[in-house]
N, C-alpha and C positions, 0 to 999 in steps of 0.2 A: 631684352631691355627691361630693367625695372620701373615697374609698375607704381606711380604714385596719386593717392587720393586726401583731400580733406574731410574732414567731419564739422558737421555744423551743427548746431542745435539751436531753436527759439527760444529766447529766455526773457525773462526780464517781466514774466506774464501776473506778479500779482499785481492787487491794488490796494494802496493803506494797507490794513493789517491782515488783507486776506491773502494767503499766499501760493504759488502754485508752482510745482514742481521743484526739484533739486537743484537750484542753477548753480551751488558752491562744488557740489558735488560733480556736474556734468564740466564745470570747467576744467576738473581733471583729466577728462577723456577728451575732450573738443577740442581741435584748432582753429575755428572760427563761430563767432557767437552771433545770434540775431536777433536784437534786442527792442523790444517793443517802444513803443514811441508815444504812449498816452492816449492814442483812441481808439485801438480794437482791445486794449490791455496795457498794463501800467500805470505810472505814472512819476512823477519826477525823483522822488526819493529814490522808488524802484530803481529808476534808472540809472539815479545816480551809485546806488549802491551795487550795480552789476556790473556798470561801466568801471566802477573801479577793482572790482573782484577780476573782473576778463585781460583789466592791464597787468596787474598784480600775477596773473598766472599764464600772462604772455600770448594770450588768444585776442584772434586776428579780431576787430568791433566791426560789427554792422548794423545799420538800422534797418528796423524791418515799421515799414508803415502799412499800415490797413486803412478799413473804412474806420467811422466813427460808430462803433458799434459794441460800446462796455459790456452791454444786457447778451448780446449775441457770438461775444468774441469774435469778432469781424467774419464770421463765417455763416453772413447771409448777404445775398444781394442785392445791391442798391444803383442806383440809375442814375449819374451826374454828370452836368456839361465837363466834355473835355477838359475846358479852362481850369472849372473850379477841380477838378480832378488833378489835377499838375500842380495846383496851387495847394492843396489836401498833401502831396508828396511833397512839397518846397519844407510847407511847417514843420512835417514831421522829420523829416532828415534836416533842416536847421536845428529842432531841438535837441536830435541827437550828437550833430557835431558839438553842439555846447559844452552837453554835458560827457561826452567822451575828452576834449581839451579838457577839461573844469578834472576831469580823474589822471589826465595825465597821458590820454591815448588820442589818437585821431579815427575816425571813420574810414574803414578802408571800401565796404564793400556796401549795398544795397539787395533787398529781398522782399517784396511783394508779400503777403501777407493773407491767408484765408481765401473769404470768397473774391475781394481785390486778384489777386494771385490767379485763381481760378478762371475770372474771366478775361484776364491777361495772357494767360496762356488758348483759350480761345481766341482771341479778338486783337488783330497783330495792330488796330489803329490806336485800341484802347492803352495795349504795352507800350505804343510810342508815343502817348499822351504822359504815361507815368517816366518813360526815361527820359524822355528830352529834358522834363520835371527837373529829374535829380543831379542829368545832366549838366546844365543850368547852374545850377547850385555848388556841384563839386564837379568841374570835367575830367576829371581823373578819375572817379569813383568807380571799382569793379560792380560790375551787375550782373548778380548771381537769376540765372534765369532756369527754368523749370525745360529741362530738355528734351530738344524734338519739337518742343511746341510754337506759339505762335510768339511765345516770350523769345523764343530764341531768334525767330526770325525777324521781331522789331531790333534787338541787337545789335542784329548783323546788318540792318538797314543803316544804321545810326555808327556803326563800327566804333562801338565805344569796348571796354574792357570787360569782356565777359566772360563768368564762370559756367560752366553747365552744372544741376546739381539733379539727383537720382534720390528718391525715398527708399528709406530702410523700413518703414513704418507703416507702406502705403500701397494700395494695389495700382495696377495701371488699365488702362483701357486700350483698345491697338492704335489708338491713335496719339499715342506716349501722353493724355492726358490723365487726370488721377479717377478713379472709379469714386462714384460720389458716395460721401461719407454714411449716405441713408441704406445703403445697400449694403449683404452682407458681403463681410470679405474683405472691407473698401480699408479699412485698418486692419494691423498686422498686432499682434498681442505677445506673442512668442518669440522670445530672442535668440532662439535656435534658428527658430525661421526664418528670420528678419537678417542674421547675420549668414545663413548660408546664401541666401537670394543675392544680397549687396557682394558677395563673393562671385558669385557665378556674374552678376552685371556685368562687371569691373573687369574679369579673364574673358568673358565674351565682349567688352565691348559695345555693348548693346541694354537697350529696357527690357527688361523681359515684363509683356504683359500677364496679366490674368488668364487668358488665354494657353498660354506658352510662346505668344510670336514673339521673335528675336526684332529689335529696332535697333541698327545700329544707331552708333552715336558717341560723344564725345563726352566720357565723362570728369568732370573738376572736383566736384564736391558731393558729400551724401549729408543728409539732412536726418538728423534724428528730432523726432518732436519734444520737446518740453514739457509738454502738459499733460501725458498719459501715463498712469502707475507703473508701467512698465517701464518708463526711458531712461532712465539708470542703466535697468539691465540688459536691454537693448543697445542701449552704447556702449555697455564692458562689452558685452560679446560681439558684437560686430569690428569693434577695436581688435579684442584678442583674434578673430576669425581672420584679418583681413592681413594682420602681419603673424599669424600661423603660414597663412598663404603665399608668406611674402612681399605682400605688398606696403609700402612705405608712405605712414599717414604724417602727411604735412600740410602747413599752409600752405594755401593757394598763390601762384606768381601771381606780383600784383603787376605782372607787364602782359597777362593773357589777353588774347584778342578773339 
């Protein structure tokens, strides 16, 4: 049976005239985009101007929300009532349904974002605080969740539309969470590396940690980051790697469960 995976990328991460990463470039390689929403990174223009680059070249839109954290790029942690937490995910995926319509595209998917992400895949009360959130908002919205973890398990509690997605960029720990970014190892630099690992995943089936342990698992989507000088060429080669090997990169069904 043929083997089929999406590529995702974060995009959308400048702000005003500070700009970060290649996102015209990576819409070449991506079939689904995750686009910042104004408070870990972006901001409206930004927005606007990706949302409509991503319709224009036919890549699936998702919003990706974080904390409110411009100075930190949502990749530090912070401590908030549930409520206000769900109501933190309502704004930012209302803003970005706007301006996805406003370009011409709809919202198909959601993606958690930095240290947000992080303790969501930790903390399966905390992930069912941020989907019910989006849920709410859009109930049809796919919810791309970080696999194996505790994202996946608020998910499946909620049985809403979810993708599982796999890092090309990223180390793992045995417990399919990400190896924290302060430690060495915990990013991947090397697009040789990065594209033979998301090959071996994808034919095993499985995370493979830092370790070497195999975690099986179900994989939808692979995530390449935005923001690292590498991610260009990490997504040409993890592209070319993956349909060398025959596997067949598409979007993601938006009727997964």
């Amino acid at each position: 049976m043929t083997k089929t995976v999406d590529l995702n990328a974060d995009m959308g991460e400048g702000f005003g005239p500070w700009s970060m990463g290649d996102d015209a470039a990576l819409l070449n390689v991506v079939t689904s985009a995750n686009i910042a929403c104004g408070f870990h990174a972006g901001d409206w223009d930004v927005m606007a101007r990706t949302m409509r680059a991503a319709v224009e070249q036919g890549v699936g839109l998702g919003a990706h929300p974080g904390f409110a954290d411009l100075q930190g790029f949502g990749r530090r942690r912070m401590q908030l009532p549930h409520d206000s937490l769900a109501n933190m995910i309502r704004y930012q995926l209302g803003a970005a349904q706007a301006m996805a319509r406003a370009a011409g595209g709809e919202i198909r998917h959601l993606k958690l974002h930095g240290a947000l992400a992080n303790m969501a895949a930790e903390n399966s009360a905390l992930a069912l605080a941020c989907y019910a959130a989006a849920l709410s908002v859009a109930p049809q919205i796919i919810i791309v969740v970080l696999a194996g973890t505790a994202q996946q398990t608020a998910a499946q509690q909620l049985g809403c539309k979810t993708a599982c997605e796999i890092f090309a960029d990223r180390a793992y720990n045995d417990d399919a969470t990400l190896v924290d970014r302060s430690l060495p190892g915990a990013v991947i630099h090397d697009p040789e590396t990065a594209a033979k690992r998301v090959v071996e995943m994808i034919q095993a089936g499985a995370i493979i940690a830092k370790s070497g342990t195999h975690i099986p698992s179900r994989i939808d989507t692979i995530c390449l980051h935005g923001d690292t000088p590498c991610a260009l060429d990490i997504a040409r080669h993890c592209k070319t790697a993956l349909e060398t090997a025959g596997i067949v990169i598409s979007q993601f069904d938006d009727a997964l469960t």
